[in-house]
matplotlib code that plots the C-alpha trace (Angstrom):
import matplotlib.pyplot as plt

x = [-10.2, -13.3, -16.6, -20.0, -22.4, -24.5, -25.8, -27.5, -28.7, -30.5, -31.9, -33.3, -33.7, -32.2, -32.9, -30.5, -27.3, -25.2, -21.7, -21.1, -16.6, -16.9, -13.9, -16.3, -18.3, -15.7, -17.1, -14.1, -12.1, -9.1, -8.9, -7.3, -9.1, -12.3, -10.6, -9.1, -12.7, -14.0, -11.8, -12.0, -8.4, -7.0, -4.3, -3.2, -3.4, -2.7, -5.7, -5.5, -7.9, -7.3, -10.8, -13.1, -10.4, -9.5, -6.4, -5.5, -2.2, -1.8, 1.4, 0.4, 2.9, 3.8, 1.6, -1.2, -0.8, -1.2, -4.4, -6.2, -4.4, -2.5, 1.1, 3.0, 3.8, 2.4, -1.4, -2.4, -6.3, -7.5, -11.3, -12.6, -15.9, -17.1, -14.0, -16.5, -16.9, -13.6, -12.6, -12.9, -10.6, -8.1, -7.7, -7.7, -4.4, -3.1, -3.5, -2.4, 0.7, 1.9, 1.5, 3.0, 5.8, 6.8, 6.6, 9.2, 12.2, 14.9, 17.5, 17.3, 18.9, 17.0, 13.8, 10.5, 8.2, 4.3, 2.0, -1.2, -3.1, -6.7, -9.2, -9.1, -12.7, -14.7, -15.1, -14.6, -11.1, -10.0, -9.0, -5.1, -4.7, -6.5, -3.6, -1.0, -2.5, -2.1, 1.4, 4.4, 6.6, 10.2, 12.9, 12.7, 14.2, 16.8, 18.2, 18.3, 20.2, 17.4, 16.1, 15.7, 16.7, 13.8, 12.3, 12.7, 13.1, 9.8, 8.2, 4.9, 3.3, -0.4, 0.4, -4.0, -5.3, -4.3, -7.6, -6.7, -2.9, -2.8, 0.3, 0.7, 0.6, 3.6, 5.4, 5.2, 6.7, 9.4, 10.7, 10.4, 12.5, 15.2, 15.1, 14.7, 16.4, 13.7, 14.7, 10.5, 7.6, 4.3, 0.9, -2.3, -5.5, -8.9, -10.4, -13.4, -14.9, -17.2, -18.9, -20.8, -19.6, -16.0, -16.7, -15.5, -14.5, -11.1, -7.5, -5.5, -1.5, 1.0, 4.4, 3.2, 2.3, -0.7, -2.7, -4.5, -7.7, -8.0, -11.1, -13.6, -11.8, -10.0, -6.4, -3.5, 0.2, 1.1, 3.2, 5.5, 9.7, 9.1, 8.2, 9.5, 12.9, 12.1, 10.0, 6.6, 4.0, 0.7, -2.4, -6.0, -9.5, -12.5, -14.7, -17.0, -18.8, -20.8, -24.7, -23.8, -22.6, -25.6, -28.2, -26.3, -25.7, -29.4, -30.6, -28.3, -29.6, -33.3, -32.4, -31.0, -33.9, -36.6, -34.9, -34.2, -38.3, -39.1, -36.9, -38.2, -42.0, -43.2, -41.0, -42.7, -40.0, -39.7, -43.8, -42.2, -39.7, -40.6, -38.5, -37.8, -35.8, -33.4, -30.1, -30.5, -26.8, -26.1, -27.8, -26.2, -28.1, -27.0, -27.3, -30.5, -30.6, -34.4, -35.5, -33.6, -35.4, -38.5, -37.7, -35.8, -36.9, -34.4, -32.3, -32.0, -30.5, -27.2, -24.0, -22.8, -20.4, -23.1, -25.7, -23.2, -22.0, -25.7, -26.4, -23.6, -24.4, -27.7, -26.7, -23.2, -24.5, -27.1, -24.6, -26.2, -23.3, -22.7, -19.9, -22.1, -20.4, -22.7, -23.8, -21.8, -18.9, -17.3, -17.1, -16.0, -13.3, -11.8, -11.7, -9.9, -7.3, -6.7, -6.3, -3.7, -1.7, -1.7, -0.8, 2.5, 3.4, 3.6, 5.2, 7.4, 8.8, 9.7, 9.3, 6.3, 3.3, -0.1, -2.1]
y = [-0.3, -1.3, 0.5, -0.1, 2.5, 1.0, -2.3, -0.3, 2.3, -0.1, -2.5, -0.6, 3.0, 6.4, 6.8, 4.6, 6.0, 3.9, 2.8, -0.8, -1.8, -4.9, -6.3, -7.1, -9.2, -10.7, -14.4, -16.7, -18.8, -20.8, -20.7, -18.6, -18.4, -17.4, -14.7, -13.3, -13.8, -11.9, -9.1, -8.4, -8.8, -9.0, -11.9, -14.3, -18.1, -21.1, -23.3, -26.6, -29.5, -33.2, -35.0, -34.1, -32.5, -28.6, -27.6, -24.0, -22.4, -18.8, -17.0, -14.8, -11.7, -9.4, -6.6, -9.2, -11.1, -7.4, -6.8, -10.3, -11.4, -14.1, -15.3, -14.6, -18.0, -20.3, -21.8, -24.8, -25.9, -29.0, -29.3, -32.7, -34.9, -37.1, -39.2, -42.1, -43.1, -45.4, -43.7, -40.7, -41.4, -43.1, -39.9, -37.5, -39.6, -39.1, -35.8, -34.7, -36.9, -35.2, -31.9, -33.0, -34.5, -30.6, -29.7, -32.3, -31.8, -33.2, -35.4, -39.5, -39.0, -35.9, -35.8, -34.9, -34.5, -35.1, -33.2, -33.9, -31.3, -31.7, -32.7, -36.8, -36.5, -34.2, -35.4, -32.8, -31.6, -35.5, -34.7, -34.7, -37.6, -40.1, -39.1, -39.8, -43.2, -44.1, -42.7, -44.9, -43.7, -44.8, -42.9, -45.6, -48.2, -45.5, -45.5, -49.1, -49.1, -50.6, -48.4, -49.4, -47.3, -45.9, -44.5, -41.2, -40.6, -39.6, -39.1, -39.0, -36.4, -35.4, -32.8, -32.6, -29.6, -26.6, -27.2, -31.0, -30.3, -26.4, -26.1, -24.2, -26.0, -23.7, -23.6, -27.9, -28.1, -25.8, -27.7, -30.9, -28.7, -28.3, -31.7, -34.0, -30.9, -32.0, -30.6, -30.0, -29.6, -30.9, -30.6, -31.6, -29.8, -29.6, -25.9, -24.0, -23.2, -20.1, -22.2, -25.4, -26.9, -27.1, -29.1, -31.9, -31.5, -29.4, -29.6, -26.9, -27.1, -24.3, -23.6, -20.7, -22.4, -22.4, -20.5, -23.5, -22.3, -19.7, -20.5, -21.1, -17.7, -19.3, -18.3, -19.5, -18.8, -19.6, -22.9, -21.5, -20.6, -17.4, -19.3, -22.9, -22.1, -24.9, -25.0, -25.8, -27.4, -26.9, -29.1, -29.0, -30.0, -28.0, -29.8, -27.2, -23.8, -21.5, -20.8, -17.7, -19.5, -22.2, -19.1, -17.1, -19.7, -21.0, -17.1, -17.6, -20.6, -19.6, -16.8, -19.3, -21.7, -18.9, -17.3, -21.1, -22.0, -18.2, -18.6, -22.9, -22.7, -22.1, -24.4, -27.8, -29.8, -28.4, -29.8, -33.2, -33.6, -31.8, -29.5, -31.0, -33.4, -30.9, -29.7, -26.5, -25.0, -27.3, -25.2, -21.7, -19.3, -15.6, -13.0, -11.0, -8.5, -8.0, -11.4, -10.8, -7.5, -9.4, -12.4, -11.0, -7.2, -5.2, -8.1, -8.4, -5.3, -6.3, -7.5, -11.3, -9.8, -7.4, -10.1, -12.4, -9.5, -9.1, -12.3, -12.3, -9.6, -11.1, -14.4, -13.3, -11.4, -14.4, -17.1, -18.7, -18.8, -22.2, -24.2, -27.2, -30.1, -32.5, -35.8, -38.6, -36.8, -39.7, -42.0, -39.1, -38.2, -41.7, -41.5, -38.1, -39.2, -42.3, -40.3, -38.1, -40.0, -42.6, -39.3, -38.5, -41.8, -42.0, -38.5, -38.8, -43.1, -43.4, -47.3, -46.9, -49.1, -48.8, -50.7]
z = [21.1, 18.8, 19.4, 17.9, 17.7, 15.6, 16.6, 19.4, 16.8, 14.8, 17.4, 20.2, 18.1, 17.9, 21.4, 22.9, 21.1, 23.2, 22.7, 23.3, 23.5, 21.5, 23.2, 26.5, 23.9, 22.3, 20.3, 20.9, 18.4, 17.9, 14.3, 12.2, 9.2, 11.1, 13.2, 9.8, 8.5, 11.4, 11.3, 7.8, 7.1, 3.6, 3.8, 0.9, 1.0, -0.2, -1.0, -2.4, -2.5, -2.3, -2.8, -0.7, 1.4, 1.8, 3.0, 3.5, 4.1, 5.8, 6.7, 9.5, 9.6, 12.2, 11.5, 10.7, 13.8, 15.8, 14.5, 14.5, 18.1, 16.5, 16.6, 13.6, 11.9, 9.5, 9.8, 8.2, 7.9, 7.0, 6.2, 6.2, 6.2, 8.7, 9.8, 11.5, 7.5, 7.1, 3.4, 5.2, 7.5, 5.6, 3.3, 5.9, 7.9, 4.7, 4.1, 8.1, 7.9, 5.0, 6.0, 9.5, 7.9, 6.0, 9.6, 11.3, 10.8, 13.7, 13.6, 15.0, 18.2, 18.9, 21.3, 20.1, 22.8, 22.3, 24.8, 24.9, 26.9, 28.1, 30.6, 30.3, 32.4, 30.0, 26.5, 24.6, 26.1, 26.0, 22.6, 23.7, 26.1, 24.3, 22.0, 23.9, 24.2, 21.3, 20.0, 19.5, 22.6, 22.2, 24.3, 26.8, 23.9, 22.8, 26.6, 26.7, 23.1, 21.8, 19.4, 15.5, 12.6, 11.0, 14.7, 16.3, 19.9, 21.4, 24.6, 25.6, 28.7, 29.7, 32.2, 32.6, 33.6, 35.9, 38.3, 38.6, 39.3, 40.8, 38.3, 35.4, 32.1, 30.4, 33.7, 33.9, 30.6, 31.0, 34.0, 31.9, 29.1, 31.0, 32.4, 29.0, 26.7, 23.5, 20.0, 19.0, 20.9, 19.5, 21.5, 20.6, 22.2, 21.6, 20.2, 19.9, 16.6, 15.4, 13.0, 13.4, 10.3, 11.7, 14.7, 14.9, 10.8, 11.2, 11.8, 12.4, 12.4, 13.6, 14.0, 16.3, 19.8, 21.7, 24.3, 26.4, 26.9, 24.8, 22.3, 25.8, 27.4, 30.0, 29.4, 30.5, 29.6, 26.4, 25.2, 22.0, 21.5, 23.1, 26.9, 26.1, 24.4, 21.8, 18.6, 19.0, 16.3, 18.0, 16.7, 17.8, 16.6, 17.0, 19.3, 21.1, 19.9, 21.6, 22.0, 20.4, 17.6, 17.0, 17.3, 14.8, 12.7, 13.2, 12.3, 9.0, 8.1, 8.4, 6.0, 3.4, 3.8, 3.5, 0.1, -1.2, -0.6, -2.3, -4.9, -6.0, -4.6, -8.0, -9.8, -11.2, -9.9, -6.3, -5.7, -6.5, -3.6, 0.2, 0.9, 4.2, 2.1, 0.5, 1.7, 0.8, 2.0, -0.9, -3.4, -4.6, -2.8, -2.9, 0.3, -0.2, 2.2, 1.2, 2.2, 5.6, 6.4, 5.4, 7.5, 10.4, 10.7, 11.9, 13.2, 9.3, 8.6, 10.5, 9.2, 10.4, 12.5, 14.2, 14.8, 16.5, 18.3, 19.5, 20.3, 23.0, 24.4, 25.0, 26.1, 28.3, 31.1, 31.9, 31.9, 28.9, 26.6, 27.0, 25.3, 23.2, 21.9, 19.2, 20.9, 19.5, 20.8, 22.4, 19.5, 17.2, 20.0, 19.5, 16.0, 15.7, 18.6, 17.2, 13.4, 15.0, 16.6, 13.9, 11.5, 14.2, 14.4, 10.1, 9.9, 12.8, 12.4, 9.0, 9.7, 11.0, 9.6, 10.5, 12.7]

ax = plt.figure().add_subplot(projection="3d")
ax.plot(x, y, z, "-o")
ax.set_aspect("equal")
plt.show()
């Protein structure tokens, strides 16, 4: 059980020597690298970059995945620009379908089964049907001996959502596993980010499974070998994050903005161009606790993890912790969907050619 003393120590005084269980204010996330960032976890990984693409590779072990919550098993994060620019998105297909393709390994007259789990009705949680529109289905043609070489059996489901169907996701699937007898499980979902810059801008690949529901803290059983009885890839884009997120990530970004405009207000150059024009995250700006203080008061004086930890604690109990999703979701939603199953259809059909 994790306690904090001093979060209350610093904010409200000596006085109020309080101890707060951080697990009742627990900031939700579906990605691994920001839960091992969170946690302060020492763990090797892989990182390589292609372009302007990142991708990280993390082997979770078992005494890893104990202390972060995780499933043992292998994570793989891809970090990406904007895929609405069309060189984006060509790279970024290229770089999911290879990684997909190390993944997926089954033989041509075994099933793969595609699940795309989601909300079709909310936006952000469409992320997996709109999938499922949009990948090559073929068990159908294998049935009817119609199948060419080159293509994999696949079927397609979206099961939707346990409050539009009063099932349970994990217990749908089984049924269905038993039924159809699949030799890989790969679903698709949407996640929840701790970090503005990921939404919408990640893709995280897993050979572990996936808790539906877990990054917004509504739970259900999980969908991996350990319930299902069949490997499961699990793939998910982060598409919301919480107000506790944007006001954290606001309060760090005024701190990098007022040490950026200390640091340049006396430089020649910096009277040329308004500061309202620069990116400053761009710049290399170092953490200066002394420019927090100054800014931020006491709030200053607190860690990352302790002002986020504040901020929900704040925020919870009122009901405003809402999940936020940026406003162009829908278009960006149709791009990603259509990115990943275009990438499944490549690293699945090895005869299959883009659209």
């Amino acid at each position: 059980m994790i306690k904090n003393i001093f979060l209350v120590k610093t904010i409200s005084g000596d006085t109020m020597n309080k101890e707060i269980d951080l697990k009742n204010y627990e900031v939700h996330t579906d990605l691994v690298l920001e839960t091992i960032d969170s946690s302060k976890e020492s763990i090797k990984s892989d990182v390589s970059e292609i372009g302007d693409i990142k991708v990280t590779r993390v082997n979770v072990n078992n005494e890893i995945g104990s202390k972060i919550n995780k499933k043992s098993g292998n994570y793989i994060t891809i970090e990406f620009n904007d895929v609405t620019d069309q060189d984006n998105y060509i790279n970024v297909l290229n770089v999911v379908s290879e990684e997909l393709k190390s993944l997926i390994n089954v033989g041509d007259d075994e099933l793969i089964m595609i699940i795309g789990l989601g909300n079709n009705n909310v936006t952000p949680d469409a992320l997996g049907p709109k999938v499922i529109n949009n990948v090559l289905i073929t068990n159908h043609l294998y049935l009817l001996g119609e199948m060419s070489n080159g293509f994999k059996r696949v079927v397609g489901i979206n099961p939707g959502v346990m409050a539009q169907t009063g099932i349970e996701t994990s217990d749908y699937i089984k049924s269905l596993v038993e039924s159809l007898k699949p030799s890989l499980i790969i679903v698709i979902d949407a996640l929840a980010s701790m970090s503005i810059e990921r939404v919408n801008k990640t893709i995280q690949i897993t050979d572990t499974g996936i808790e539906p529901g877990s990054g917004v803290g509504n739970v259900r059983k999980e969908i991996s070998f350990d319930t299902v009885g069949v490997p499961v890839i699990a793939l998910g884009v982060p598409t919301v994050v919480s107000a506790v997120t944007i006001v954290s990530d606001t309060i760090e970004y005024m701190t990098k903005y007022f040490t950026y405009v200390k640091s340049n207000i006396n430089k020649p150059s910096s009277k040329l161009v308004p500061s309202g024009y620069v990116n400053y995250l761009k710049e290399d700006i170092s953490d200066n606790i002394e420019n927090d203080v100054e800014l931020l008061g006491k709030i200053g004086t607190l860690n990352d993890y302790e002002k986020r930890e504040f901020i929900y604690e704040i925020l919870n109990p009122t009901g405003y912790n809402l999940m936020v999703t940026p406003k162009e979701v829908d278009f960006v939603i149709e791009k990603l969907s259509l990115l990943i199953s275009e990438a499944l259809n490549i690293s699945i059909h090895k005869e299959y050619k883009i659209k």
